[in-house]
N, C-alpha and C positions, 0 to 999 in steps of 0.2 A: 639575806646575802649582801657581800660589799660586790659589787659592781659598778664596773667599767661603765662610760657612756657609748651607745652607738655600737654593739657590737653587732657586725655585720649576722645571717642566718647563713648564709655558706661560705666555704673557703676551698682553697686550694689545697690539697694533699695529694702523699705518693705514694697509691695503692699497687699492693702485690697481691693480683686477684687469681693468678698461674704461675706456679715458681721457675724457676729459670735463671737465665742470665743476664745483663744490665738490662736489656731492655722489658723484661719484667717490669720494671718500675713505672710506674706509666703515672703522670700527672692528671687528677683527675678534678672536678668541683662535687665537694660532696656537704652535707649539712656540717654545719656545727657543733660539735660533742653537746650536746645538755648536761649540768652537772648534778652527780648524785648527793646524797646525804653523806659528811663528812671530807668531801672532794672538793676541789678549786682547778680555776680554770685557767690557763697561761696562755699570754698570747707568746708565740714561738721569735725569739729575734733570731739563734744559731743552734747549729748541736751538731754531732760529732760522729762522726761513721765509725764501726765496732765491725770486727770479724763477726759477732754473733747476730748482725744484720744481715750479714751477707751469706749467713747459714740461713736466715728465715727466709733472705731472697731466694736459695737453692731449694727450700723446701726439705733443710737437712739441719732442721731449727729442734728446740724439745716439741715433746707430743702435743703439751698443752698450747701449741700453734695453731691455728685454723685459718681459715684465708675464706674471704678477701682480707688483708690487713693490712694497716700503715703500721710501716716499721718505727725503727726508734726508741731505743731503750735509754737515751740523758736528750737533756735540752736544757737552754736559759732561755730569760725570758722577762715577760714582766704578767705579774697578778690581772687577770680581769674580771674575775669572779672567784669569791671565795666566802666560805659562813663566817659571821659575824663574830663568834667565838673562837676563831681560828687562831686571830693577829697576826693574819695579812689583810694588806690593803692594795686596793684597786692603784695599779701604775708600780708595784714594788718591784722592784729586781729579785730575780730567783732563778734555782735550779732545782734542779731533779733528774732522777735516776734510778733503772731499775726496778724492784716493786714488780715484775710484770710486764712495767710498760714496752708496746711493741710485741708482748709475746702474746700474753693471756686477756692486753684490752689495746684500742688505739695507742700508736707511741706517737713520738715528735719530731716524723716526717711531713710535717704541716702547719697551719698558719697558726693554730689551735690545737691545745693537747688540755686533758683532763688525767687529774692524777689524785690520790689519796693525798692529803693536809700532810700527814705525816714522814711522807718522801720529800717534801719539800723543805730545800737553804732558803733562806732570805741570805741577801747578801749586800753589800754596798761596796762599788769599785768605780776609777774613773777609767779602767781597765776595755778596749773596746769589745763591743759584742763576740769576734769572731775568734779573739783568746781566750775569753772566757769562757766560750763552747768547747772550746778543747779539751777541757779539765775538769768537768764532774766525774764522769766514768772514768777514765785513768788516775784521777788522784783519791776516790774511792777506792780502788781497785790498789793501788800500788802504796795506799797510807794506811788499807785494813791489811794487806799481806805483812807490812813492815812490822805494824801493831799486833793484830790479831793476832797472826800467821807466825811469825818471828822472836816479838817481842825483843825488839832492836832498841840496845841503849847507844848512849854515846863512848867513844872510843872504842866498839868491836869492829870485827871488819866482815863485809858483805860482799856475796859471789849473788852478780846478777845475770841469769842465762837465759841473753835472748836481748839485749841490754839496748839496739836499736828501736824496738818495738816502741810504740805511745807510753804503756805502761812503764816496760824498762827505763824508757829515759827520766818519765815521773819519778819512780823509783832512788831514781840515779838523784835525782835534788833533791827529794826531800830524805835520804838517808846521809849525805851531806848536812845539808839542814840541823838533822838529829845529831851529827857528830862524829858519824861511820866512816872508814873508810872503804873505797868503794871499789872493787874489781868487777869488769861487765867486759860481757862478750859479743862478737857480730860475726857472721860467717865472713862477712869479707872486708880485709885488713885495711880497705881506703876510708873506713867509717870510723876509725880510730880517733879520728878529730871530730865527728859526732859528739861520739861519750866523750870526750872530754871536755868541750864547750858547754855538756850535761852537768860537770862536775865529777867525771869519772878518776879515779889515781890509775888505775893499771888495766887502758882497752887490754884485750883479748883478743885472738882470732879465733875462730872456733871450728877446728874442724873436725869436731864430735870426741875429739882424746883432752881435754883439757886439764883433768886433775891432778897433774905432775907440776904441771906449769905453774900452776895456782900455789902450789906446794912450796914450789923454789921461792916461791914472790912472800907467802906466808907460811914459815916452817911450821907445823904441827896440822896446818889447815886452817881455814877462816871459821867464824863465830855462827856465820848466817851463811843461807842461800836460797835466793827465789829465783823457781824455777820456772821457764816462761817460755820454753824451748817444748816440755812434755816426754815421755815418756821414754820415748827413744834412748833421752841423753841423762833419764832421771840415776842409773847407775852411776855414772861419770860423776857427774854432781855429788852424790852424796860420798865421794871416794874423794872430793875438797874438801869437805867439813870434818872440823876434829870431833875429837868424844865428846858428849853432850851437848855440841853445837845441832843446830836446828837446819831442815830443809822446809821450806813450805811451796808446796806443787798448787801454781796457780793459774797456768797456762798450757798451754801446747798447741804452741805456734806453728811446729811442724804439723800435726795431726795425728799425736797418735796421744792419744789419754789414756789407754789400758798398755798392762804387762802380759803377754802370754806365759801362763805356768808362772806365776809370781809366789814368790816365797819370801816370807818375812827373813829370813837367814842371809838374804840378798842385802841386807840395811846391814851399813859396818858396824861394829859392834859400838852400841854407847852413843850413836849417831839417830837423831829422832827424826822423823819427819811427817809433818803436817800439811793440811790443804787448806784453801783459801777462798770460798765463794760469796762473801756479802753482799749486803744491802746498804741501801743510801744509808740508814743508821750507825755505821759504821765510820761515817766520815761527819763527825760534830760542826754542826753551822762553823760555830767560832774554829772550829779548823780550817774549816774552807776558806773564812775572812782570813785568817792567820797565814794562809797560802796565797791567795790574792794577793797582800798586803805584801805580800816579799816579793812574787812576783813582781808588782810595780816598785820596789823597791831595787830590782836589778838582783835579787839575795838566791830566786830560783828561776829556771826555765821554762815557758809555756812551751808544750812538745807539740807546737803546729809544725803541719808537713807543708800544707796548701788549703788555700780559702778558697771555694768554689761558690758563687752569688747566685742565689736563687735556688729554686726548686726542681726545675729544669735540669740544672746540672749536677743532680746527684749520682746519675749515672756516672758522670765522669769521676766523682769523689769515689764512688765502687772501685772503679776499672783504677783506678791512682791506689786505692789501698790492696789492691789484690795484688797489684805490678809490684810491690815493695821497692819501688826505688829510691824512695825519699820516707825517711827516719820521721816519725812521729804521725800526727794526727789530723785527718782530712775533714776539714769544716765546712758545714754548708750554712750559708751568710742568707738568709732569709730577704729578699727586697721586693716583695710581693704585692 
């Protein structure tokens, strides 16, 4: 193994040993992850609060949950243990996401996370810790929807529902980025200058009837649409997109994922629609660097909401992303 020098035998972590509400999270001193064959070991610098944390906090996470856990499904970081065939090395910047992590083994609500080699960016940024955490899971999530999900080239035009959210705003630069033009929506019409500071052409307000609107802005209907709103609004949506344009259902920010009595006859004719669930593999190292590199270059948007320092204050990063009152993504800055 390449290792770090001096790695301490315990650390700090934020175990959910009873599900509940913030104060479930309870700051505890627990061992050190040991790492297995094929795994490496990261020491934790930020990472990024997810709705699907705060499902594992309620105890209303997938099955393959069990408790006690640390939550945490992305983190950056730097290498302190890794196998020698890996090619990482001990002090390297990195990320990760997903894989499990947080559901089915420890995640990176702690000083120390252990992950499979193969979830793992290297990465190189002069970019600080606490942007950087903001972006593994939402630009995964909103560069596989785009790609995957979509298969968005340049010059089509994209409907993004739900377009405040971390993902949405992600979404919103790097479809940009690619060429797209971008229509995004927000329940409430003072967030207008959100998506646009995103790189948005035409905020939305959204108050669950939007496909006429979309319509006048783009006659025939738009090319794309990811849907990040859920199930509720998933008709609407695909009543913007013309024939052969694409939906891909990636989210459901309001809460509702299933159709009661759904019938395929419901999909407008010629209009397809796809889903969206990947893994870090979906998002190529050199894309990641490719997204850093603009981001400090001014070219995209890191969707930080607020930096919360320490481990202590995760609670408050919960209780900030459940409030929805600030547009993107709530970081927890590691100073342990």
């Amino acid at each position: 193994m390449n290792e770090a020098a001096a790695t301490p035998t315990t650390m700090r972590a934020v175990v959910v040993s009873e599900t509940g509400g913030p104060e479930a999270l309870r700051v505890a001193t627990v061992p050190v992850p040991e790492v297995r064959p094929g795994w490496a070991r990261i020491e934790v610098k930020a990472f990024g609060v997810n709705e699907s944390e705060v499902l594992t906090r309620k105890g209303e996470s997938d099955p393959e949950v069990t408790y006690p856990r640390i939550p945490g499904i992305e983190g950056v970081g730097i290498i302190d243990l890794a196998p020698p065939d890996s090619g990482l090395r001990p002090g390297q910047p990195v990320a990760t996401m997903m894989g499990g992590m947080g559901r089915s083994f420890d995640g990176s609500y702690a000083q120390y996370v252990t992950v499979p080699v193969g979830q793992i960016l290297p990465f190189e940024t002069e970019l600080p810790w606490e942007v950087v955490g903001a972006l593994p899971e939402v630009f995964q999530t909103a560069y596989g929807s785009l790609t995957a999900g979509l298969g968005l080239t340049a010059g089509q035009t994209l409907l993004i529902r739900g377009g405040t959210s971390a993902v949405g705003l992600s979404a919103a630069t790097l479809a940009k980025d690619l060429g797209a033009t971008v229509l995004s929506t927000s329940r409430s019409p003072d967030r207008a200058g959100d998506l646009r500071a995103a790189g948005v052409d035409h905020p939305l307000a959204d108050d669950g009837a939007i496909a006429l609107r979309v319509r006048e802005l783009v006659p025939g209907g738009v090319d794309a649409a990811l849907e990040l709103v859920g199930a509720s609004v998933l008709a609407d949506t695909l009543r913007a997109v013309r024939p052969q344009g694409t939906v891909c259902f990636t989210g459901a920010l309001a809460g509702q994922w299933t159709i009661r009595d759904f019938s395929p006859f419901m999909l407008p004719d010629r209009v397809r629609l796809t889903s969206y669930g990947g893994e870090a593999a979906d998002l190529p190292a050199q894309v990641f660097q490719r997204q850093l590199r603009a981001i400090a270059e001014g070219r995209l948007q890191a969707p930080l909401a607020k930096v919360h320092r320490g481990l202590d204050r995760v609670r408050d990063a919960h209780a900030g992303l459940e409030a929805g009152t600030t547009p993107g993504k709530h970081v927890v800055l590691l100073d342990d």
